[in-house]
N, C-alpha and C positions, 0 to 999 in steps of 0.2 A: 075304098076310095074316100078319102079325105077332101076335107072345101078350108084351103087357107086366103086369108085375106088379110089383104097388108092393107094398114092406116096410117097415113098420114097426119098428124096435127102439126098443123104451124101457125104462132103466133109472135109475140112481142116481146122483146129485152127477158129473156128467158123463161118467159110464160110457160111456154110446151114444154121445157124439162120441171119446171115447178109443179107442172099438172102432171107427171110420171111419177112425181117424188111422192106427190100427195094420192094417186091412187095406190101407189106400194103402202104408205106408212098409213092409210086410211086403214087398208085390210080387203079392199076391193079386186086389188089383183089376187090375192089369195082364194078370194073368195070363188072370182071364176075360176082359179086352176081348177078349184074342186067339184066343179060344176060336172054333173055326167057329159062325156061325151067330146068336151075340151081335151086337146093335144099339146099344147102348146099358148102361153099369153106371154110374148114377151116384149120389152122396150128398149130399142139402138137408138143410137144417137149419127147422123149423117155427118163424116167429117167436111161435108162442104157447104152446110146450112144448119148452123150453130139454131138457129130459131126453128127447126122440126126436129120430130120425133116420131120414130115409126113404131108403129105396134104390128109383130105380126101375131096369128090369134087364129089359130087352127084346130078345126074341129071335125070328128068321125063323119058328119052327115048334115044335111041341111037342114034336117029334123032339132037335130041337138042344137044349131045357131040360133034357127026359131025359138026355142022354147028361151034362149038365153035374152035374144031380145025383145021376148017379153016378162022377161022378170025384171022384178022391182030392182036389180041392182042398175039395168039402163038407165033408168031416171037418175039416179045416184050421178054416173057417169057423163049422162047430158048435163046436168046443174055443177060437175066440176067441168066439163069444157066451154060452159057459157061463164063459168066464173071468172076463169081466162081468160076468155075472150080468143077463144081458137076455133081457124077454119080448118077443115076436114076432107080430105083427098082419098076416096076408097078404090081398092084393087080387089078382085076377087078370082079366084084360080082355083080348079079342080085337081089335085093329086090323084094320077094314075100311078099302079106299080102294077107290072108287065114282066 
């Protein structure tokens, strides 16, 4: 059983994809892939809301989300969404396979 959860950021005259650009080319998305327990981090872009950007960001257990956010890369990742000035829209869903 996997726990995905889709994020929404949306901001201002391209803010939220400048904020994707710069967690890739920071090295922060790499970082989480490699994170025990991470499935998947990745970033779409909504062809009807050019100002979001969704992350989806799925993980084996709610164990492994926890530990994720409480490591130091959070902060990293809050002090680039405050840089932007992006608000944050969260979905959270359990994967069953049956």
């Amino acid at each position: 059983m996997s726990l995905v959860v889709n994020i929404y950021y949306t901001g201002k005259n391209g803010t939220a994809k400048k904020f994707a650009e710069e967690m890739v080319s920071s090295g922060i998305v790499d970082r989480v892939r490699h994170e025990e327990g991470n499935e998947r981090y990745e970033y779409f872009f909504p062809m009807d809301d050019p100002e979001t950007v969704m992350l989806i960001d799925k993980w084996q257990s709610n164990e492994a989300l926890d530990l994720h956010h409480k490591s130091e890369m959070m902060k990293e990742i809050a002090d680039l969404r405050n840089k932007y000035e992006l608000k944050m829209r969260v979905e959270r869903f359990t994967e069953y396979e049956g």
